[in-house]
C-alpha positions in Angstrom: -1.4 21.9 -6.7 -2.9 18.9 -7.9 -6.3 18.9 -8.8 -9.2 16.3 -7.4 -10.0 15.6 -11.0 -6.6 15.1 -11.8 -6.2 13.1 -9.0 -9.0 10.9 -9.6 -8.0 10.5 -13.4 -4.2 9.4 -12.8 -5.7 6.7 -10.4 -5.9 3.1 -11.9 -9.5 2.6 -10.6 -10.7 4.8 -13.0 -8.2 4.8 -15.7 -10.4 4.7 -19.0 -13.2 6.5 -18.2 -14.7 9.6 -20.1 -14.4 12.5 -18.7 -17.6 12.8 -18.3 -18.0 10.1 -15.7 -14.8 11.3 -14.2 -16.5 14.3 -13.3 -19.2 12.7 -11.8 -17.0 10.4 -9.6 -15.7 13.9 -8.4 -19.0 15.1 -7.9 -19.7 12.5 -5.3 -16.2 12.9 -3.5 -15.9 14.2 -0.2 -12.1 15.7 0.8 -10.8 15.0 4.3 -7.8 15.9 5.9 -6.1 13.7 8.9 -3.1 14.6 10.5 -0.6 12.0 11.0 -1.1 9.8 13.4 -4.9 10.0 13.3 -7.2 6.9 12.7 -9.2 6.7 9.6 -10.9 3.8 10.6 -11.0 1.1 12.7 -11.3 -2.9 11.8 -15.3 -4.0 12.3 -16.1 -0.3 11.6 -19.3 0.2 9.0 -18.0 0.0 5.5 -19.7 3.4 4.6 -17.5 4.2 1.9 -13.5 4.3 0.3 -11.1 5.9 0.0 -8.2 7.1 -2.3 -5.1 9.2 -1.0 -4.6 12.4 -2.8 -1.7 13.6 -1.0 0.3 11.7 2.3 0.7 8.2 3.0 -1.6 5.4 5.0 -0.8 2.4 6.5 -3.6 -0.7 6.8 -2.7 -3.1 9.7 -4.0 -5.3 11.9 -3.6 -6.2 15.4 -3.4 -9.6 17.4 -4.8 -10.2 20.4 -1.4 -9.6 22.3 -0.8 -6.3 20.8 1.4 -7.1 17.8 0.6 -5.0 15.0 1.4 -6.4 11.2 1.4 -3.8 8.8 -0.8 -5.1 6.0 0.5 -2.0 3.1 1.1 1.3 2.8 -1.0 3.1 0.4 0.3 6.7 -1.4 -1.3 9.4 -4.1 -3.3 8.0 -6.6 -3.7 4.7 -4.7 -7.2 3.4 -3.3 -8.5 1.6 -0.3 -11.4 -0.2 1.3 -12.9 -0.8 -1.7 -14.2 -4.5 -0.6 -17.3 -3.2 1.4 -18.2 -1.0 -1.4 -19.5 -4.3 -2.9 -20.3 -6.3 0.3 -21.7 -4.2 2.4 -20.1 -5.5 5.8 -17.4 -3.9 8.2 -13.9 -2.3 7.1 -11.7 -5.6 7.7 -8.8 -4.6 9.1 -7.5 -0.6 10.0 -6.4 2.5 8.6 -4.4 5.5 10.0 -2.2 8.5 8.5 1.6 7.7 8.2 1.8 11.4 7.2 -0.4 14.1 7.3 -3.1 13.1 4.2 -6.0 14.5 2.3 -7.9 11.8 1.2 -11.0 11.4 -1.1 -13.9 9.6 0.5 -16.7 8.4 -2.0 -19.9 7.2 0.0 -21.5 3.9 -0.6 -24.5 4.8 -1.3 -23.7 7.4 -4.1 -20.8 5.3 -5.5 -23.4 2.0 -6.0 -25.5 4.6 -8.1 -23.1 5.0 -10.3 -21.5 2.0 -11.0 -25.4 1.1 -11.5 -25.3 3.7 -13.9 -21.6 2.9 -15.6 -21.1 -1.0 -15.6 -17.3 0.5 -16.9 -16.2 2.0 -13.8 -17.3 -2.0 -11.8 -15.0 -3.5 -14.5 -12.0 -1.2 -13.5 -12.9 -1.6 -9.8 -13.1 -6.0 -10.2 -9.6 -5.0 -12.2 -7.9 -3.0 -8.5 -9.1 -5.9 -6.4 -7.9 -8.7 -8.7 -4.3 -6.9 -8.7 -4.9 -6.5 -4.3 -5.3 -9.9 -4.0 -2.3 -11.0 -5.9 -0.2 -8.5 -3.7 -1.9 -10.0 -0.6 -1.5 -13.7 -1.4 2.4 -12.9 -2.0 2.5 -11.3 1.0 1.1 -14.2 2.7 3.4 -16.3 0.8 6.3 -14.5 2.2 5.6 -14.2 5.4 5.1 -17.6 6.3 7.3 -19.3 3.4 10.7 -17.4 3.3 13.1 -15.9 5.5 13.5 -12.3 6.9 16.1 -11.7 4.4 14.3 -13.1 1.6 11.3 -10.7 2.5 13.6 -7.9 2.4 15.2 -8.4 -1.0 11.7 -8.7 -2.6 10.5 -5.5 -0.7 13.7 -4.0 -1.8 13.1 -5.4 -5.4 9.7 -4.4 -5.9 10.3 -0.8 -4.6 12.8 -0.5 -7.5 10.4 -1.3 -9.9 7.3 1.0 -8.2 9.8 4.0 -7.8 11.3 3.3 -11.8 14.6 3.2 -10.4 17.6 0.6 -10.7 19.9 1.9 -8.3 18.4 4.0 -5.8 15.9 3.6 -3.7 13.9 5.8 -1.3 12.2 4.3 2.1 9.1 6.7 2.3 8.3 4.8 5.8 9.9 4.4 8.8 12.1 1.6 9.5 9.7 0.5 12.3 6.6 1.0 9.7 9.2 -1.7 7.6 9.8 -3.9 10.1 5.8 -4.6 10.7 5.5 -5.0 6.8 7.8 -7.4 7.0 6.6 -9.4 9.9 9.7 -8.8 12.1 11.0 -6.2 14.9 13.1 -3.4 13.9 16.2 -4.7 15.9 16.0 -8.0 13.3 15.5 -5.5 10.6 18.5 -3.4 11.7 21.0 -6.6 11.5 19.9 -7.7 8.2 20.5 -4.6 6.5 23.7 -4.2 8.1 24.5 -7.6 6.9 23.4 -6.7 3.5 25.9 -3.8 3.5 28.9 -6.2 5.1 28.4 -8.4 2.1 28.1 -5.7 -0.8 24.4 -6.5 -2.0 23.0 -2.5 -0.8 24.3 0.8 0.9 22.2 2.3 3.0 22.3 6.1 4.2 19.2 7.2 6.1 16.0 6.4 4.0 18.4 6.0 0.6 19.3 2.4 -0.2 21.6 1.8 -3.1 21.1 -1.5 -4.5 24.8 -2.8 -5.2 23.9 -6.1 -6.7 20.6 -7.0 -8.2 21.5 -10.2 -9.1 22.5 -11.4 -5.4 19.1 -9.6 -4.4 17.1 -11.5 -6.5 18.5 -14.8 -5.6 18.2 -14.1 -2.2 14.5 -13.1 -2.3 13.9 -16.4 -5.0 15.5 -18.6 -2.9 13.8 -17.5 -0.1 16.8 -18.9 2.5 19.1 -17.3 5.5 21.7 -14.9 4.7 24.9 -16.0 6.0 
């Protein structure tokens, strides 16, 4: 089993740091288990604290007014979140639940300040996550309301490739509903695009396994950004 040091080493947050100061990042971490399905938090809750997933998968989302829910990302090991009212101070901006059943590391506000206070190093590597969020979210943004369903697919499909260190195979470690949301679309859309996909040799798909056929007619499709035929 994976240790919380370990854990908190291996994460880019704190990549860099002495071990000393690793330690006392761990010091000040609190583990806490939530089954899956369970709310973490809640948009417009206090931001008393954040977060990083030591073991299971979370989902950040928000919801419109009608009851639409757009899935925002999906967070695994190693990976932090709700960092931003760490330095603000103000509400958790959107919300947080278990996708799987998670243990999660929870580092307090008030304790975290007094160390970045203390080690300007760690702020640097925290400025570092949030620069890197923001370019995620801004292409998100750019997808969603500049390309096609299809288009948001290939990229998705592209860019789990290249997180999972595969150029073949790929594994879908959420839901094809949980897919549909982070893409912005219903799972009956997302159905008929992927059987379209298969129809026209670009992937093969068995359960959560997609093979990507052609890489080349992927990337065009999610450059492009236009309707599959």
């Amino acid at each position: 089993m994976t240790s919380d040091l370990e854990i908190i080493s291996g994460a880019l947050i704190f990549e860099g740091l002495p071990e000393q100061h690793l330690e006392q990042i761990k010091d000040v971490s609190i583990s806490k288990n939530y089954p899956k399905g369970e709310m973490i938090f809640m948009e417009q809750d206090e931001g008393n604290g954040f977060y990083l997933v030591a073991e299971g998968l979370v989902k950040i989302f928000k919801v419109s007014p009608s009851g639409k829910e757009q899935i925002l990302h999906v967070f695994g090991p190693g990976e932090p979140f709700g960092e931003v009212p760490v330095f603000s101070g103000k509400q958790f901006p959107a919300n947080a639940e278990a996708i799987q059943t998670s243990r999660l590391l929870f580092f307090p506000r008030p304790a975290f300040l007094g160390l970045i206070t203390a080690h300007p190093s760690l702020a640097l590597n925290m400025l570092a996550v949030l620069s890197i969020r923001l370019r995620q979210f801004t292409l998100q943004v750019e997808n969603l309301s500049l390309k096609e369903v299809p288009a948001r697919l290939a990229a998705y499909l592209l860019y789990l490739s290249a997180e999972q260190k595969k150029e073949d195979v790929i594994t879908l470690d959420i839901s094809k509903g949980q897919l549909a949301s982070l893409l912005g679309t219903i799972p009956e859309t997302l159905s008929r695009i992927l059987n379209r996909m298969n129809k026209q040799g670009l992937i093969e798909t068995k359960d959560r396994t997609i093979r990507l056929l052609n890489r080349e007619g992927l990337e065009s499709l999610s450059i492009d950004g236009k309707k599959m035929k």
